[in-house]
C-alpha positions, 0 to 999 in steps of 0.5 A, spaced: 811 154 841 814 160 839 814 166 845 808 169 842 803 165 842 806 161 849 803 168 853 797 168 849 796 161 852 797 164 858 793 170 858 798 175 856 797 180 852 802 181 846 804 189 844 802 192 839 807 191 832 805 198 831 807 202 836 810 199 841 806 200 847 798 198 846 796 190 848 794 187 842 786 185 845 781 179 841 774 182 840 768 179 836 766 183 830 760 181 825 765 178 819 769 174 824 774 176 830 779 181 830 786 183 834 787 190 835 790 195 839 787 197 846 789 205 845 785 205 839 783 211 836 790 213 838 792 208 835 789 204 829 792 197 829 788 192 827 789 184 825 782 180 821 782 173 823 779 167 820 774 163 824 
């Protein structure tokens, strides 16, 4: 299990590949689900995931 996704399964937020400092966070959309930034709009870093 690779360190990202052990701190996922524990709860732990991940930092944004983009710029460094914002939490990835998981949010429900219409088309599906999607990981983001949690300073967005400062920052707009965002990932679609399938279902």
């Amino acid at each position: 299990m690779s360190d990202q996704s052990h701190r996922e399964s524990r709860g732990e937020a991940s930092v944004c590949p983009k710029c460094g400092v914002g939490a990835l966070v998981q949010k429900k959309v219409r088309l599906g689900a999607m990981v983001g930034c949690h300073i967005w709009p400062r920052c707009d870093y965002v990932q679609m995931r399938s279902n």
